[in-house]
N, C-alpha and C positions, 0 to 999 in steps of 0.2 A: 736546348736541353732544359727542361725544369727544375729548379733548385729547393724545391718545396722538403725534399723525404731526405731523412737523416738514418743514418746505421743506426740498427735498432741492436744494440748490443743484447747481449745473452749470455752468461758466463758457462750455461750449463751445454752450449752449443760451439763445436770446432767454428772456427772464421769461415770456413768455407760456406756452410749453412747458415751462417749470420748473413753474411752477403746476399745470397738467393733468399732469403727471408723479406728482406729489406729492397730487394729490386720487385721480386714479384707485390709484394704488399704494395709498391708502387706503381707497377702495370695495373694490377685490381682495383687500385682505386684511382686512376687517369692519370697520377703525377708525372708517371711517361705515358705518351699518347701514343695511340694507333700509327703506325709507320713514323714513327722517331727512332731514328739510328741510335744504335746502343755504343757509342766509343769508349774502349775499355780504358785507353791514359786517363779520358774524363771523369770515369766513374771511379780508377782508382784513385785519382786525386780526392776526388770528390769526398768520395768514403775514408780517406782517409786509411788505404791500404796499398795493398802492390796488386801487380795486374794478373796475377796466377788466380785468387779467389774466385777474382771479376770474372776470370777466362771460364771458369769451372759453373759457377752459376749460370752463364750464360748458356753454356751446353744443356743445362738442366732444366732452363725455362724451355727452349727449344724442341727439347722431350717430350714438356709439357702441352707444347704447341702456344705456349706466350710470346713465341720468338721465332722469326725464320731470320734463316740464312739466306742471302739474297747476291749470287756472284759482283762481284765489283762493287761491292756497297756494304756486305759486311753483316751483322745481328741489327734484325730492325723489329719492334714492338710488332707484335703481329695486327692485324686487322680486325676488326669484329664482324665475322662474318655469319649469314643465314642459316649456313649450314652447321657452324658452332652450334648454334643460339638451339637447335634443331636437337641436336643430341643429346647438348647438355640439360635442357627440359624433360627429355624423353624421358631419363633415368630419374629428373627430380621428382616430375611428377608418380610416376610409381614409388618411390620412396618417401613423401612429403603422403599423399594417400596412405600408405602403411600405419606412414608415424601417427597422424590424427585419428587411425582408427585403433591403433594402440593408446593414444591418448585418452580415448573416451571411455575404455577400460579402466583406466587408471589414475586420471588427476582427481585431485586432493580437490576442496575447496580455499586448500593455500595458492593454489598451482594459478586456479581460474580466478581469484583475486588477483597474482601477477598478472595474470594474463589481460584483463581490464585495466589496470595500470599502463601493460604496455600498449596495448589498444590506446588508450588517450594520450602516450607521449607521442607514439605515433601522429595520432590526431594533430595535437601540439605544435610536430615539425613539420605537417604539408603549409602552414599560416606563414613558416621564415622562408628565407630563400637559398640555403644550405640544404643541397640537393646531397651532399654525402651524411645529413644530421639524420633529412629523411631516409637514408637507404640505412644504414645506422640502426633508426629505431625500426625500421620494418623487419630487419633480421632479428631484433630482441623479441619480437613478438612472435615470430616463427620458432625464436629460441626456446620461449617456456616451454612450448608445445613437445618441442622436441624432448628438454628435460622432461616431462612429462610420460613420456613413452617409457622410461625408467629401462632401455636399452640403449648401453653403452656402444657396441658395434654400429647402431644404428645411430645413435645422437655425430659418432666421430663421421661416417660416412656424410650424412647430412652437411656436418660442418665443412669437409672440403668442397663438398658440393659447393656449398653457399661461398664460398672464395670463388669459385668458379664463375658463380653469376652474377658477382659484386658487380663487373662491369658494364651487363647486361640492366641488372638492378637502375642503378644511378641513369640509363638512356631511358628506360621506362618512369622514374619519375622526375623526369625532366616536362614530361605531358602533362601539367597543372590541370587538363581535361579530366584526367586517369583520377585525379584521387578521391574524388568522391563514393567512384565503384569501388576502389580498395579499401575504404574506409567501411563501407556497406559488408563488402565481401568478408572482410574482417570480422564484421558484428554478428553475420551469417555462420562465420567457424565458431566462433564464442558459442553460440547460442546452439548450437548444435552438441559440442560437449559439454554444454551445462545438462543436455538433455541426455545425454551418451549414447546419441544418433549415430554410430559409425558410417550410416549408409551415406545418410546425408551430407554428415560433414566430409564423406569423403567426395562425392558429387560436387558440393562448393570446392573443394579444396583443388580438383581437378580444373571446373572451370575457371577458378583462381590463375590457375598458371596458364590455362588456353588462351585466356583473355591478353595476359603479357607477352606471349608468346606473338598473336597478331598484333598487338600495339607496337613492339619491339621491330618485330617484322618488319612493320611501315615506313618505321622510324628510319630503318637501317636504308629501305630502297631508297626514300627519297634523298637519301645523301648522295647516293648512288649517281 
């Protein structure tokens, strides 16, 4: 069991939802691994609660599908599987396409100054070797975008989205191969909303996620 993730308190949230906060935030970003048994004494100890929270978040993640149940063995960190990777892209990329072409409608030239800032910390974090620094800054980069779209339904959608494919994220740039195109790819969305190309940017923005999509892919078989 990993020791790395601490209860992420929150006054304005019941314990139960603190709990499920702080376990998923740890599935998403790998602190618990892909089939790591979730044992509820450990995690209450752990957390620093009682085992009712524990019991209750676990069912939640499970909903979620972060968790199966597996007879004689109990809540175990679910798998990353193809067929995830598949759906969860499906929906991104029609909404991630929306938002850049609501973007190029609407950002500011404050917006597209963030947006080259987070383009170069980006840049920044493929040089260290903190794979969650880079996944980190590539989500800030998608974030301006999203602020940008000045839809809130939309910007909240997006953001669970992106929980979702934190863990997907962090296998895709684990390929030191990868970031050059990303960082290209990147330059390609910029430059298309500085123009407020919605076609185009929304063209990039697509092959953007197709390209992860087969890298990830790859990734996942050869574990296999």
């Amino acid at each position: 069991m990993v020791e790395t993730f601490q209860l992420q308190m929150n006054e304005y949230l019941p314990l139960r939802d603190v709990v499920f906060q702080t376990l998923r935030q740890a599935i998403l970003k790998g602190e618990l691994k892909p089939g790591e048994r979730l044992m509820e004494i450990h995690l209450a100890q752990k957390l620093g609660v009682s085992r009712t929270p524990v019991r209750e978040a676990i069912r939640k993640l499970e909903l979620e599908g972060l968790v199966l149940m597996i007879p004689r063995k109990g809540a175990v960190v679910a798998e990353i599987t193809v067929s995830d990777l598949e759906d969860v892209l499906e929906v991104r990329s029609a909404l991630e396409e929306l938002a850049v072409k609501c973007a190029c409608r609407k950002i500011t030239s404050e917006q597209l100054s963030l947006l080259k800032e987070a383009a170069e910390e980006f840049g920044k974090s493929l040089k260290g070797q903190d794979v969650s620094a880079c996944a980190q800054a590539d989500e800030a980069f998608h974030g301006v975008i999203y602020q940008a779209t000045g839809n809130r339904r939309l910007m909240q959608m997006l953001s669970n989205l992106r929980e979702q494919m934190y863990r997907y994220r962090v296998e895709y740039l684990k390929d030191r191969q990868s970031h050059q195109i990303l960082l290209k790819e990147h330059r390609e969305i910029m430059q298309a909303l500085e123009r407020k190309d919605e076609e185009e940017a929304a063209r990039i923005t697509a092959v953007h996620i197709e390209r992860q999509k087969e890298n990830i892919i790859n990734t996942l078989t050869k574990k296999e």
